[in-house]
One Martini backbone bead per residue (centre of mass of N, CA, C, O) as a GRO file, in nm:
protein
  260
    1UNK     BB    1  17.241   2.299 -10.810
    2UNK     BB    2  17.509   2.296 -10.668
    3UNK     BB    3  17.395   2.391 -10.401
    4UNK     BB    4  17.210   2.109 -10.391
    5UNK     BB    5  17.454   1.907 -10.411
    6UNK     BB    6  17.635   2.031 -10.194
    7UNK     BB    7  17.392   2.042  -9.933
    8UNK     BB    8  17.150   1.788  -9.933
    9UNK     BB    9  17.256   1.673  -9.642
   10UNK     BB   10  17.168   1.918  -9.470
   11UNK     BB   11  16.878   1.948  -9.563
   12UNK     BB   12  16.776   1.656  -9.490
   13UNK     BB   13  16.816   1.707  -9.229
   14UNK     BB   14  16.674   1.966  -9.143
   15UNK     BB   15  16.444   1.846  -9.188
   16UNK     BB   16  16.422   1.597  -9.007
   17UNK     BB   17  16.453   1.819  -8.748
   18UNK     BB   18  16.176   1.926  -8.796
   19UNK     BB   19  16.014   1.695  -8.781
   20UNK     BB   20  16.095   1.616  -8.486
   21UNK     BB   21  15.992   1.837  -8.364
   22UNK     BB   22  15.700   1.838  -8.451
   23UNK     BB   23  15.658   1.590  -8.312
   24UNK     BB   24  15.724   1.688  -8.020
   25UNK     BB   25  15.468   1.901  -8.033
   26UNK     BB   26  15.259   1.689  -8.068
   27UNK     BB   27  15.286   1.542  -7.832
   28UNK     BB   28  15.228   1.720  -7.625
   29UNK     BB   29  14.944   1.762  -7.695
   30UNK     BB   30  14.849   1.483  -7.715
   31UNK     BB   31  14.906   1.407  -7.414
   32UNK     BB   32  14.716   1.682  -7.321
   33UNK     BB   33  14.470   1.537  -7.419
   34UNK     BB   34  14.487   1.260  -7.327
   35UNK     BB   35  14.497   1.334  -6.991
   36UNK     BB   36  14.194   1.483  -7.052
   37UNK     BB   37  14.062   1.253  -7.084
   38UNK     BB   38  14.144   1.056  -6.865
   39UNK     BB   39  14.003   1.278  -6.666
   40UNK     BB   40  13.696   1.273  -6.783
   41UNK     BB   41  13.639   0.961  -6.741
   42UNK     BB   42  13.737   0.950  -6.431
   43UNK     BB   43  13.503   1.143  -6.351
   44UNK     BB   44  13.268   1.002  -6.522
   45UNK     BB   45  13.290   0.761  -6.278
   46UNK     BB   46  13.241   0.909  -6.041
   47UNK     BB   47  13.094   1.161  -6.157
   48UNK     BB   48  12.774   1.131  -6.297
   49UNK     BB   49  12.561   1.212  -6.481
   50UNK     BB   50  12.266   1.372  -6.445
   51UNK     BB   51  11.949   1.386  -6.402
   52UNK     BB   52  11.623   1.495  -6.311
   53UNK     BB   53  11.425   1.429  -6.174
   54UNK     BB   54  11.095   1.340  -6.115
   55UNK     BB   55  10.783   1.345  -6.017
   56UNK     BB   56  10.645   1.162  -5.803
   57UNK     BB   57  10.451   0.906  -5.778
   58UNK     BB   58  10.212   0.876  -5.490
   59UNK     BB   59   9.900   0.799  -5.511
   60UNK     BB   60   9.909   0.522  -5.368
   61UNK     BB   61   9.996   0.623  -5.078
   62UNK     BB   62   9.759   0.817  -5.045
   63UNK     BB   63   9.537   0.604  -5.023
   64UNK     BB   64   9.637   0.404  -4.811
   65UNK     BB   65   9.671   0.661  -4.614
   66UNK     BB   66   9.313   0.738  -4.659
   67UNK     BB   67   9.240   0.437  -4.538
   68UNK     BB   68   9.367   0.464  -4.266
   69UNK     BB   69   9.183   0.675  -4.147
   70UNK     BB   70   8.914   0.508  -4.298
   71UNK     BB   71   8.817   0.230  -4.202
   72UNK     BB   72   8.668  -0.074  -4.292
   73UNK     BB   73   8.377  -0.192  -4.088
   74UNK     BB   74   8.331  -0.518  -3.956
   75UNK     BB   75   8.051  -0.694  -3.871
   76UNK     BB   76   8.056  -0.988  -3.617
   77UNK     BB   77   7.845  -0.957  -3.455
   78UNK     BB   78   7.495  -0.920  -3.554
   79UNK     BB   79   7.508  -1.027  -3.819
   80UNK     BB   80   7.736  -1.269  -3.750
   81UNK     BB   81   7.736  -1.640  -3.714
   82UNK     BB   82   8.019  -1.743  -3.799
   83UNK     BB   83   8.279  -1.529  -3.796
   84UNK     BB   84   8.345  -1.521  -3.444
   85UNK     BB   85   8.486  -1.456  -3.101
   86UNK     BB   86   8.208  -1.605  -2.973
   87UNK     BB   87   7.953  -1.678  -2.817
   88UNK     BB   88   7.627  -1.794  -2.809
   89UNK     BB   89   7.278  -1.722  -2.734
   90UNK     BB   90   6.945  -1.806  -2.610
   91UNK     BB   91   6.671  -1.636  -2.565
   92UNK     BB   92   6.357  -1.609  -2.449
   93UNK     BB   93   6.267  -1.508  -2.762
   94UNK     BB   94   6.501  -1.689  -2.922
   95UNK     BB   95   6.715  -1.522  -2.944
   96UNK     BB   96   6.997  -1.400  -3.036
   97UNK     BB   97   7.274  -1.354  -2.777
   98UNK     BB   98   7.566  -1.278  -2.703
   99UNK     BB   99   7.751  -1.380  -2.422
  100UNK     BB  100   7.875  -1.094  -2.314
  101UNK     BB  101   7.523  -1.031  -2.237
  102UNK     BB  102   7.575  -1.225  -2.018
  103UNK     BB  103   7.579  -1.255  -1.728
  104UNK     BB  104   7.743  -1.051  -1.460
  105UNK     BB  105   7.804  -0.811  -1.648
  106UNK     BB  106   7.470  -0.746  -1.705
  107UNK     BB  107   7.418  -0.678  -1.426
  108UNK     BB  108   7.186  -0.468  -1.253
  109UNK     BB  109   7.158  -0.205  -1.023
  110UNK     BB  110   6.942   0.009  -0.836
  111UNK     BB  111   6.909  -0.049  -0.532
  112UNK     BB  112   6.999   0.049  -0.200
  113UNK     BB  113   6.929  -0.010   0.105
  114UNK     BB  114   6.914   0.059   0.465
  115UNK     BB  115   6.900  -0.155   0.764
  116UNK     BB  116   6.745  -0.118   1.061
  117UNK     BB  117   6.768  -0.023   1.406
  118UNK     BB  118   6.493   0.017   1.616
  119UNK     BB  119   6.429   0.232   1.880
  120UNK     BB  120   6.108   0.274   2.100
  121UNK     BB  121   5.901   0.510   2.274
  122UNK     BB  122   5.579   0.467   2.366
  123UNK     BB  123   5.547   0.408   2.731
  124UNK     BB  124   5.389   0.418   3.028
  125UNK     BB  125   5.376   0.217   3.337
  126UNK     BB  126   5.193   0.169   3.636
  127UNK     BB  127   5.244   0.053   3.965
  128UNK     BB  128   5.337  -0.124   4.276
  129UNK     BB  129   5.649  -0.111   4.143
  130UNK     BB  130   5.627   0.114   3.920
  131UNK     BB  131   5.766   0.221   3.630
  132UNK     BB  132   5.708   0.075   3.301
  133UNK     BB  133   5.847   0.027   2.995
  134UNK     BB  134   5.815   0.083   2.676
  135UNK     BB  135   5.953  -0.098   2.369
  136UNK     BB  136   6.066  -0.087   2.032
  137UNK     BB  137   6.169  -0.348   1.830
  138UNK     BB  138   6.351  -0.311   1.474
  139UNK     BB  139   6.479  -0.573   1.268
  140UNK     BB  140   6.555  -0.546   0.914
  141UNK     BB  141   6.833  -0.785   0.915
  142UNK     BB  142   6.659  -0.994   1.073
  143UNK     BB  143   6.503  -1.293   1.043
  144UNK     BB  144   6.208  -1.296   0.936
  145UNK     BB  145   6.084  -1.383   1.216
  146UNK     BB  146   6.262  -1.111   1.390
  147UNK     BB  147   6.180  -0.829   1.197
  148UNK     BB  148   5.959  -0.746   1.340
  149UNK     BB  149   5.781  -0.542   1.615
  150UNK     BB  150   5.860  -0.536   1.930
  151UNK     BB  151   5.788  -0.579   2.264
  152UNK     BB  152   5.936  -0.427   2.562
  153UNK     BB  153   5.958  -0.456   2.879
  154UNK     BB  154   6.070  -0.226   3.139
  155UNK     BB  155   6.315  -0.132   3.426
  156UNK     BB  156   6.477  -0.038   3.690
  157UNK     BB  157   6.695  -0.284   3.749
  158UNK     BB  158   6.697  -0.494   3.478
  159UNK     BB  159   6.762  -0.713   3.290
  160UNK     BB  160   6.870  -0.757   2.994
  161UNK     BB  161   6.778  -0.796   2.656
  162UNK     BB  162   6.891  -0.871   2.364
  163UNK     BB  163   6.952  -0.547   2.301
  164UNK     BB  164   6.868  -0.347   2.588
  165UNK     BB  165   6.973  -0.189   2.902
  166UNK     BB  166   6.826   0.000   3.159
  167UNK     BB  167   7.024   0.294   3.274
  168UNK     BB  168   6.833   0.586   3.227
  169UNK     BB  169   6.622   0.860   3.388
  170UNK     BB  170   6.481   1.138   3.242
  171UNK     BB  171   6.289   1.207   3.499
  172UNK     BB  172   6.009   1.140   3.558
  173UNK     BB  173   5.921   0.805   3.606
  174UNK     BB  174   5.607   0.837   3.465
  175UNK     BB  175   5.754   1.118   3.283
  176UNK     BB  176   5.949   1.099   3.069
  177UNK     BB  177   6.184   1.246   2.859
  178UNK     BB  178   6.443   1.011   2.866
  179UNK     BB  179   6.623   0.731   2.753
  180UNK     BB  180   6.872   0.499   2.872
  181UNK     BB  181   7.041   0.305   2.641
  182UNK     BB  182   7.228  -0.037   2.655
  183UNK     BB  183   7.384  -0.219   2.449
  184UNK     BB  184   7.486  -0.554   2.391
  185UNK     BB  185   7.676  -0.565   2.181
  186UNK     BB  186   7.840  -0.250   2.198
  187UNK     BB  187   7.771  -0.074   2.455
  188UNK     BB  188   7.615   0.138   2.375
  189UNK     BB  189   7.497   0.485   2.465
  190UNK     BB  190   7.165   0.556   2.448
  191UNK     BB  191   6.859   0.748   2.370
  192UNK     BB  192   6.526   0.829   2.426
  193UNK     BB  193   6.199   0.928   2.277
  194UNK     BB  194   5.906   1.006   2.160
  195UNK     BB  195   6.033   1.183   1.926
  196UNK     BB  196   6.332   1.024   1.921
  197UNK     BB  197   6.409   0.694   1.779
  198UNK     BB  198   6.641   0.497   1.721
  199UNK     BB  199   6.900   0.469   1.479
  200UNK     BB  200   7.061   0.202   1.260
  201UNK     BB  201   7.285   0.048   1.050
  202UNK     BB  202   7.312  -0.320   1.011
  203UNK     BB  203   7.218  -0.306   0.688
  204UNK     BB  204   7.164  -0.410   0.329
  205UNK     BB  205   6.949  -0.386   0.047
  206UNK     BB  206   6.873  -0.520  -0.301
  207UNK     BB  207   6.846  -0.437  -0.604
  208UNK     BB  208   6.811  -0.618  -0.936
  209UNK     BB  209   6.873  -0.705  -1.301
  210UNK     BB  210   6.823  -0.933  -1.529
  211UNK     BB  211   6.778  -0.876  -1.903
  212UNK     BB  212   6.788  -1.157  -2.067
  213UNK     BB  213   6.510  -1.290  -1.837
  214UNK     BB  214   6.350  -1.090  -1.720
  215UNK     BB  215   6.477  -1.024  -1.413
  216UNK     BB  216   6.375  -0.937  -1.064
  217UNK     BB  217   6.572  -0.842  -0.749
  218UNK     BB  218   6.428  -0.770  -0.418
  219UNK     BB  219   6.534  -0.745  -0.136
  220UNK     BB  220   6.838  -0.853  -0.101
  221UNK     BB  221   7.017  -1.030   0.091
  222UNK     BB  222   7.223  -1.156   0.305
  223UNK     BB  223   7.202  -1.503   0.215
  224UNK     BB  224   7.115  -1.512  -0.062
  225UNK     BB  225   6.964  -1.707  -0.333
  226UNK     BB  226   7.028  -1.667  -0.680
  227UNK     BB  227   6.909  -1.693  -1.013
  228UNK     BB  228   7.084  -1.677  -1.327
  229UNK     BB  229   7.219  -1.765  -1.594
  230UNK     BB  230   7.210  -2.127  -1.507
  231UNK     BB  231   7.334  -1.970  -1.233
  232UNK     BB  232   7.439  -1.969  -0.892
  233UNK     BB  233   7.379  -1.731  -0.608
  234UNK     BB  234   7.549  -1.566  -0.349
  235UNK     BB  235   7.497  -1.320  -0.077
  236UNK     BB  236   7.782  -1.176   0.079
  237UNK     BB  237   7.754  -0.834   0.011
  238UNK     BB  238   7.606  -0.510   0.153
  239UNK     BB  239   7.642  -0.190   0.038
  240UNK     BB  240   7.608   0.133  -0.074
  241UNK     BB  241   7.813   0.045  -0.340
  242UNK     BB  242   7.762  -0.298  -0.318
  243UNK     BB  243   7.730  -0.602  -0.502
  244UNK     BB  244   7.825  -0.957  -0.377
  245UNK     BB  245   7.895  -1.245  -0.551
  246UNK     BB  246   7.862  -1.627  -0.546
  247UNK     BB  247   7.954  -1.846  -0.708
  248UNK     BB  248   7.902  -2.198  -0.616
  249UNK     BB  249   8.049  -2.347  -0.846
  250UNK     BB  250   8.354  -2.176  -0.790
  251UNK     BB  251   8.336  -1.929  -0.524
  252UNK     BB  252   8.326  -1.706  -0.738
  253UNK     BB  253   8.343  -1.339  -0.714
  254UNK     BB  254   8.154  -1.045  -0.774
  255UNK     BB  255   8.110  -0.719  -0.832
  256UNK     BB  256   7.842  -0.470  -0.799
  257UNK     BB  257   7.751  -0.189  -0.875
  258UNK     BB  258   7.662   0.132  -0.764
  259UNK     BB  259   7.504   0.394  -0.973
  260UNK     BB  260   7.251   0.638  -0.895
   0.00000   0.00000   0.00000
């Protein structure tokens, strides 16, 4: 008890002393358990973590992209009258028909032919003047009155007739191999024989019909004038590839082709 009474602050220092210690040795790991929390909260707000997502429900988008691929085509045109993006007209047989359906459009060629000048040797007379040949020429191309076959009267050394003036005779005058005959038009010359005629192509007629009318139109020449879907049309050029027509009512023009 002496040793107690006579040492107790040096006792009670040295408590205080260690006390201090253990306080100082909790403080650091303290410290450290501190700021590895704070750095643990740190990373979990900057990296948070996640949980691994599950797999998406597409079904709605693959229905949506399966039916763009196989859409559902709705008739306006032959059975819906009323929401339609066209005019409708009404055919000869009472029933409605789209306007896209009637008109040029639907105009169709069917034949070309092509109308010649043909020149023949037909015969040969003789008299007190010489041999005069005949010969025949037909204009498939010039108006109805003058599209007929003419025989025109010829000797050497006569003056041209609207077709053509005789050139030369190859062979004997009374009974010739053949006959060269110049063009007044072109000036060509050109040969003629009894079983070899002379034929050039001077235009075109045409054939076409329109289905909507059941019109059906032969033989028109340039210069014809033909009506169909209300509207009058003039033939103003027929070729071997294309018929072309001008509306009256508005001089325009319109190729309708041929593709035999």
């Amino acid at each position: 008890m002496d040793f107690l009474k006579k040492h107790y602050e040096k006792i009670l220092l040295g408590l205080v002393l260690a006390g201090l210690i253990g306080v100082l040795v909790f403080m650091l790991f303290y410290i450290a358990a501190d700021k590895k929390a704070m750095e643990d909260r740190a990373t979990s707000l900057i990296h948070p973590r996640v949980t691994a997502l599950t797999n998406l429900d597409l079904s709605a988008q693959t229905s949506a992209v399966a039916r763009q691929q196989s859409p559902y085509n709705l008739d306006f045109e032959t059975v819906n009258k009323v929401f339609n993006p066209f005019e409708w007209q009404r055919a000869m047989d009472g029933s409605l028909i789209p306007a896209k359906k009637t008109g040029l459009q639907v105009a169709v060629v069917t034949n070309i032919s092509p109308l010649y000048l043909i020149i023949t040797f037909n015969s040969v007379s003789t008299n007190e003047l010489g041999a005069r040949y005949v010969l025949g020429v037909e204009k498939q191309a010039a108006p109805p009155s003058k599209r007929f076959k003419q025989q025109h009267y010829i000797s050497v050394g006569d003056k041209a007739n609207d077709t053509f003036a005789l050139d030369k005779v190859f062979g004997a005058p009374e009974n010739p191999d053949a006959l060269q005959l110049k063009l007044v038009d072109t000036g060509e010359l050109v040969t003629v024989s009894r079983d070899k005629p002379y034929r050039r192509v001077d235009a075109h007629s045409v054939d076409f019909r329109y289905d909507p009318e059941k019109k059906t139109f032969h033989a028109r020449r340039i210069g014809d004038k033909v009506s169909f879907g209300g509207v009058d049309y003039l033939v103003v050029e027929v070729n071997q590839n294309e018929l072309i027509l001008s509306d009256q009512s508005n001089q325009k023009k319109t190729s309708l082709p041929f593709a035999p």
